[in-house]
DRENFI-18795 format. One record per residue: residue in three letters; x, y, z of N, C-alpha, C, CB in turn. Coordinates in steps of 0.001 Angstrom, whole numbers, plus 524288, in hexadecimal, padded with zeros to 5 digits. Glycine has a CB too. Layout:
// DRENFI-18795
AlaXYZXYZXYZXYZ;...
This chain:
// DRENFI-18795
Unk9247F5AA9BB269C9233B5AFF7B27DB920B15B026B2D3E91F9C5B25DB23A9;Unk921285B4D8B307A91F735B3C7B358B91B265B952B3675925245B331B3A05;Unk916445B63CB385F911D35BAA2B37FA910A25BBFAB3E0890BE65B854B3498;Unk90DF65C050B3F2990C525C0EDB4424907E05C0FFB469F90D9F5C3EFB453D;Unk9064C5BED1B48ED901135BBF3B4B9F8FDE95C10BB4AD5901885B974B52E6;Unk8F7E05BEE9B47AC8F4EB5C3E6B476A8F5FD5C94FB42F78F5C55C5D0B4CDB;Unk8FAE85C633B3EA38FBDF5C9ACB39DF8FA6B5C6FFB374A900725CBAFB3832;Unk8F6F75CABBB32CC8F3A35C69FB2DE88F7365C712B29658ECB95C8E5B2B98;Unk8F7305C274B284B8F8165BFF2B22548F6625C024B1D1B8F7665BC34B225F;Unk8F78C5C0A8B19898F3E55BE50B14BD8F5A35BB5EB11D48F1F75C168B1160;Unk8F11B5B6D3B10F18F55F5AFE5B0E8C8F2735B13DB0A1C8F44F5A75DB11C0;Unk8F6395B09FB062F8F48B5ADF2B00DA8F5675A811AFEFC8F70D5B0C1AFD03;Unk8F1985A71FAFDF08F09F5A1F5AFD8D8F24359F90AF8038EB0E5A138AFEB7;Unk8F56859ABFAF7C68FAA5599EDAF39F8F84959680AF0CC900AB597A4AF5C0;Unk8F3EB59382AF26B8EFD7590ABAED6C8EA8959360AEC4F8EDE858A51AEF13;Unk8E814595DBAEEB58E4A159A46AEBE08E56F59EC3AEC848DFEB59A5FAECC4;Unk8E4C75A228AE9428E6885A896AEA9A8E27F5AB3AAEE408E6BE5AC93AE4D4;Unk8E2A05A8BEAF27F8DF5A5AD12AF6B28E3075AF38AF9BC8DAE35AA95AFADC;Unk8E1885B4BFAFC438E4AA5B463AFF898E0C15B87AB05168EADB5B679AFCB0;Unk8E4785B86FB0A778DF545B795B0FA98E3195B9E1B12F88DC925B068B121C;Unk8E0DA5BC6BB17128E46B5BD38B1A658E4BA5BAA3B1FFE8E4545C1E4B1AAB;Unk8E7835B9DAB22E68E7475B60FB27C88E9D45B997B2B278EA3F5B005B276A;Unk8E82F5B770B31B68EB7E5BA0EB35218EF225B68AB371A8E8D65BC8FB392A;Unk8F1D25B594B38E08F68E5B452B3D4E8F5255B3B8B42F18FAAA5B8DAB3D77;Unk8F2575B028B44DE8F1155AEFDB49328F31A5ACD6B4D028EE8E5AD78B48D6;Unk8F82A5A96BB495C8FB2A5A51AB4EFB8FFA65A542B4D888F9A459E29B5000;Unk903505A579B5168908E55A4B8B4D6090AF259EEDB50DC90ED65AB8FB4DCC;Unk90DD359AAAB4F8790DF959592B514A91368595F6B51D090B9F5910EB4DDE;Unk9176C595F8B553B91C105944CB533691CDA58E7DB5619920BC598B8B5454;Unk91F6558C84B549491FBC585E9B56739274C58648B563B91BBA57FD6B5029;Unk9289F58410B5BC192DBE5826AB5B7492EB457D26B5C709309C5851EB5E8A;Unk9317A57895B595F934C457327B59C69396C57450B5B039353056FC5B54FF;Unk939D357082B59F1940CF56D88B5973941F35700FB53CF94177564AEB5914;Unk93F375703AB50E8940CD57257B4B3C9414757881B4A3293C8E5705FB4745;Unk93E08579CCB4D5093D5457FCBB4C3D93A0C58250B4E6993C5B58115B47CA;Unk937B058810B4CB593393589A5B4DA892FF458979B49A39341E58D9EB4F69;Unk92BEA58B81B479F927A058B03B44FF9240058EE1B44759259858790B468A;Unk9226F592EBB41CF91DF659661B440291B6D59584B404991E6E59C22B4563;Unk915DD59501B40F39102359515B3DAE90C7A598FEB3F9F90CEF58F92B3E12;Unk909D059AFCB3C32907A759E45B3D139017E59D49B3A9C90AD65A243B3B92;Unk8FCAA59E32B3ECF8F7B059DBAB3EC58F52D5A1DFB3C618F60859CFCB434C;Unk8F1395A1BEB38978EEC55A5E4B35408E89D5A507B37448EFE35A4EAB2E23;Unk8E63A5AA3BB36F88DF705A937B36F48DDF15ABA5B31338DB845AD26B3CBF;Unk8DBC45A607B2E748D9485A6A5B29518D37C5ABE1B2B0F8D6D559F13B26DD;Unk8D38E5B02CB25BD8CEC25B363B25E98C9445AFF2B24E58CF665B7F1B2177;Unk8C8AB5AC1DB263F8C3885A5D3B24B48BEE35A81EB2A518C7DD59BA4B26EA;Unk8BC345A688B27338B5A35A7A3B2BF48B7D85A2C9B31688AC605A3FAB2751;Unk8BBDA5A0ADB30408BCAB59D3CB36068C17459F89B391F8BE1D5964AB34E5;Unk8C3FE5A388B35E98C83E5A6A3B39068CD475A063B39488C4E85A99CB40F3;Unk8CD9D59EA4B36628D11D59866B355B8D6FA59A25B36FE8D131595A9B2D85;Unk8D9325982DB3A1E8DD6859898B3D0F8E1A959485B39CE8DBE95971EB4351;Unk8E4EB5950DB37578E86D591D3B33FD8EE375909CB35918E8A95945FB2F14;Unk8F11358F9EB34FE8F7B658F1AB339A8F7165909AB2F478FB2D58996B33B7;Unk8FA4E59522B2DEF8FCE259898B29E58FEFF5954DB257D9017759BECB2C57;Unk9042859267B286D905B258E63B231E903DB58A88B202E908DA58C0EB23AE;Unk8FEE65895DB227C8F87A585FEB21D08F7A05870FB1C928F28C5886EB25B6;Unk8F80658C76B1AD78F53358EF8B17848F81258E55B14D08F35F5934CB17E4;Unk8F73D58E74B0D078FA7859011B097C8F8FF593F9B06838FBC158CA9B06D8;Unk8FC63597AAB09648FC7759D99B0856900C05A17EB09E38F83559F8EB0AA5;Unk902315A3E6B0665905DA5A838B06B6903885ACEDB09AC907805A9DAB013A;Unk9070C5ADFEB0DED904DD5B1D9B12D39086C5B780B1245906245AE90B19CB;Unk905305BB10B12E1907065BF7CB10C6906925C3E7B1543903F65C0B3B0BA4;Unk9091D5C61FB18EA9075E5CAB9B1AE39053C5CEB0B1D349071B5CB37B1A53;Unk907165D0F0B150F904285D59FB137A903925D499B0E609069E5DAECB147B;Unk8FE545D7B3B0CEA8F9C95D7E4B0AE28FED85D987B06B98F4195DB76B0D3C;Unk901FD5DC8DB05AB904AC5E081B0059907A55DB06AFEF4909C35E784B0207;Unk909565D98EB024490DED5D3F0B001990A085CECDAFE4B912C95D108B069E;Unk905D75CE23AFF0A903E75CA2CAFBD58FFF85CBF2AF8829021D5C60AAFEA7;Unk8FEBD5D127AF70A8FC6B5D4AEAF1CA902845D357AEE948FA8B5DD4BAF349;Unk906705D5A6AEFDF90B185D440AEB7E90D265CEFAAE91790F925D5FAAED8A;Unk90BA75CB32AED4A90CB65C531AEC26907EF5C3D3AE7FF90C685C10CAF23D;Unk902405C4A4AE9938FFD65C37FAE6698FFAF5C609AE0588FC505C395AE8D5;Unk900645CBF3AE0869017F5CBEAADAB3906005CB5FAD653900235CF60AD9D3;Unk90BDB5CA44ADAAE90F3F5C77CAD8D990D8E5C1F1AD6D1912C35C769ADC6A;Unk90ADB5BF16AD90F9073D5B7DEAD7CA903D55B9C9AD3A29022F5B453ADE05;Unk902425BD8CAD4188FD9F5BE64ACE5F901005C105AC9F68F7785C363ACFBF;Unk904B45C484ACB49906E45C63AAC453908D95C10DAC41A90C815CBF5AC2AF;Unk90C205BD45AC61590E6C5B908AC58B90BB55B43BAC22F90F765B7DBACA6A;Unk907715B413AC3EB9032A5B1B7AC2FC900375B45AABD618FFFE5B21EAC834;Unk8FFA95B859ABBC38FFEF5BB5DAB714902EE5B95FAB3B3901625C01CAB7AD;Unk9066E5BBEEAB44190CD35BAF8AB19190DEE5B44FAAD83911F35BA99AB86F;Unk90B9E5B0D8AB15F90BE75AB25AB093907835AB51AABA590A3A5A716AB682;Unk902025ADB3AAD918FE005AD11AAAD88FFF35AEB4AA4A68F96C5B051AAD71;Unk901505B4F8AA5C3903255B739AA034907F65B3CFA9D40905675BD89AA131;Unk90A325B19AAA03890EF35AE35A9BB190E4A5A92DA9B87915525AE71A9D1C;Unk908A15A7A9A9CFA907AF5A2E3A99FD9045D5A67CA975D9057759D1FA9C96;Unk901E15A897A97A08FF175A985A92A9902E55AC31A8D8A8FA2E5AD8EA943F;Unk906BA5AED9A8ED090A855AF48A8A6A90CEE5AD2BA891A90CD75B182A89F9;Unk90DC55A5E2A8BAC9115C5A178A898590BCB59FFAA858E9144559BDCA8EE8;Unk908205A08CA876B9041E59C66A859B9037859EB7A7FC48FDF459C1BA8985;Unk9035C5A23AA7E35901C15A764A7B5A9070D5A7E2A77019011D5AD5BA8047;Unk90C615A4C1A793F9103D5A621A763690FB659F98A735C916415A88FA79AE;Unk90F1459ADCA763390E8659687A74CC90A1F59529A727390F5C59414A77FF;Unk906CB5980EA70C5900BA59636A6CF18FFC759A38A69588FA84595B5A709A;Unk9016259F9EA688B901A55A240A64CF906BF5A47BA638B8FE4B5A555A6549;Unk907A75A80CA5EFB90CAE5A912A5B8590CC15AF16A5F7290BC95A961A52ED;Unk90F2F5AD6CA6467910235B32EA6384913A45B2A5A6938909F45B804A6303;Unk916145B816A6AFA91B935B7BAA6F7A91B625BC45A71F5921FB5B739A6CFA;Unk91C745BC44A765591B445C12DA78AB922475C457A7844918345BFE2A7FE8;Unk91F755C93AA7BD8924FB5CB33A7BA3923005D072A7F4C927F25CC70A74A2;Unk927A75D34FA8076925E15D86AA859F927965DF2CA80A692CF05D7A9A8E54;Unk923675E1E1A819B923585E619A7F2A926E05E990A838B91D615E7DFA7DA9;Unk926485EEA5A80E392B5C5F23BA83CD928AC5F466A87E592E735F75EA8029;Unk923455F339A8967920DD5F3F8A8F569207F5F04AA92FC91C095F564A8F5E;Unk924195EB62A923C9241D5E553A938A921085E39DA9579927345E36AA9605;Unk91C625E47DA9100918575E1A2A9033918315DC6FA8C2E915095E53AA8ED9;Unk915225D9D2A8E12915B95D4A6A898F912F85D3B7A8523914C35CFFAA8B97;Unk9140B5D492A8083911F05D500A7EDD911A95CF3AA7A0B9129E5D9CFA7EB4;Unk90DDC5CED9A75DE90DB15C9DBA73FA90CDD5CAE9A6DD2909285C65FA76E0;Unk9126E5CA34A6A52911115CA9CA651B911575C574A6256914545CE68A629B;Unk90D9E5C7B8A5D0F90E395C32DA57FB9142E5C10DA576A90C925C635A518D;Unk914D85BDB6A568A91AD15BA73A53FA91B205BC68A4EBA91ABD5B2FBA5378;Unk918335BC2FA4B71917965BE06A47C8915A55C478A4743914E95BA91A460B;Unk91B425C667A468591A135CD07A474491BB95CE40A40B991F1B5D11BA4D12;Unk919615D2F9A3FFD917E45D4B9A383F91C7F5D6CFA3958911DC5D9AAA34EC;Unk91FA75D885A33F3924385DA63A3231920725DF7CA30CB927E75D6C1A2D6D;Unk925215E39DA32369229A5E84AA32759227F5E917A2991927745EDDDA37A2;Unk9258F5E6A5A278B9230F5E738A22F291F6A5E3DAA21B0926085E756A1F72;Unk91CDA5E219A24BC917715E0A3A23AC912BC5E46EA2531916A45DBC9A2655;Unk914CE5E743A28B1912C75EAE7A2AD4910E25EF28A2751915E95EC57A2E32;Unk9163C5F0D6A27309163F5F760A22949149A5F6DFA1E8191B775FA3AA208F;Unk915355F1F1A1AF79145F5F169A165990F185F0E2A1513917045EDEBA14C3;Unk90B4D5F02DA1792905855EF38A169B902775F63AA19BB903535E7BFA1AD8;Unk8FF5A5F5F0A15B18FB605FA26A16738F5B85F7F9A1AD98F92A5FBBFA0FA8;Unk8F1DC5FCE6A1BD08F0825FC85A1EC18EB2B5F6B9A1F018F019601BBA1F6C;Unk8EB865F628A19558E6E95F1C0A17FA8EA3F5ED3CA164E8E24C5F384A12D0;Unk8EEEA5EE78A17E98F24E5E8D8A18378F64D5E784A11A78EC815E2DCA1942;Unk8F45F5EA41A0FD68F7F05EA39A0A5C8FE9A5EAC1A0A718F5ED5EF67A06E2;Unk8FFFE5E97CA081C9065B5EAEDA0789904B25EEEAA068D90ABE5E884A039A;Unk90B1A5F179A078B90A955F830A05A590DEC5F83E9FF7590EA85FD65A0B42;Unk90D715FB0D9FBF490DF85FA4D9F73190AB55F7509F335911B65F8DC9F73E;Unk907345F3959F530903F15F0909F1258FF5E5F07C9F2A0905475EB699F012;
């Protein structure tokens, strides 16, 4: 991606979830025999104003502020999602019971063992059969 000297950034950082914004201070291009090359210099927001190489860092560089609000809560329902279906593998593998999606496709979680509706009807309100 190619940034312009003096447009700020914001890196999210891919082993802890912080995330910071940097400016664009140097742009490097280097030409060989092989090619060209461009790197690009960031100033960390740090009480020393720390002058870096960009690709130094491991962090995902973003922009604008709207495109890495959407990345991050795409990584967190994602991150949800995982949480909730281990907990509904875990939940289907240690107790008697199975999920399934209601007609608001919601998930919902019943007994395996569901009553026959003449078990139902046939008993009164203190639990008696009806007739005896």
């Amino acid at each position: 991606m190619k940034y312009k000297v003096g447009q700020i950034i914001y890196l999210l950082g891919k082993e802890k979830t912080s995330v910071f914004p940097s400016q664009v201070v140097e742009k490097v291009t280097r030409k060989n025999l092989e090619g060209e090359e461009t790197s690009y210099i960031v100033k960390i927001p740090n009480k020393e104003k720390t002058e870096i190489e960009l690709e130094k860092l491991n962090v995902e560089v973003f922009v604008s502020l709207d495109t890495l609000r959407e990345t991050m809560l795409e990584e967190a329902k994602l991150s949800i999602e995982k949480i909730i279906e281990s907990a509904s593998s875990l939940s289907k593998s240690n107790f008697d019971i199975k999920d399934s999606i209601d007609s608001t496709g919601l998930q919902v979680t019943i007994k395996e063992k569901i009553a026959e509706p003449a078990e139902i009807f046939n008993k009164t309100e203190n639990g008696n059969e009806v007739g005896k």
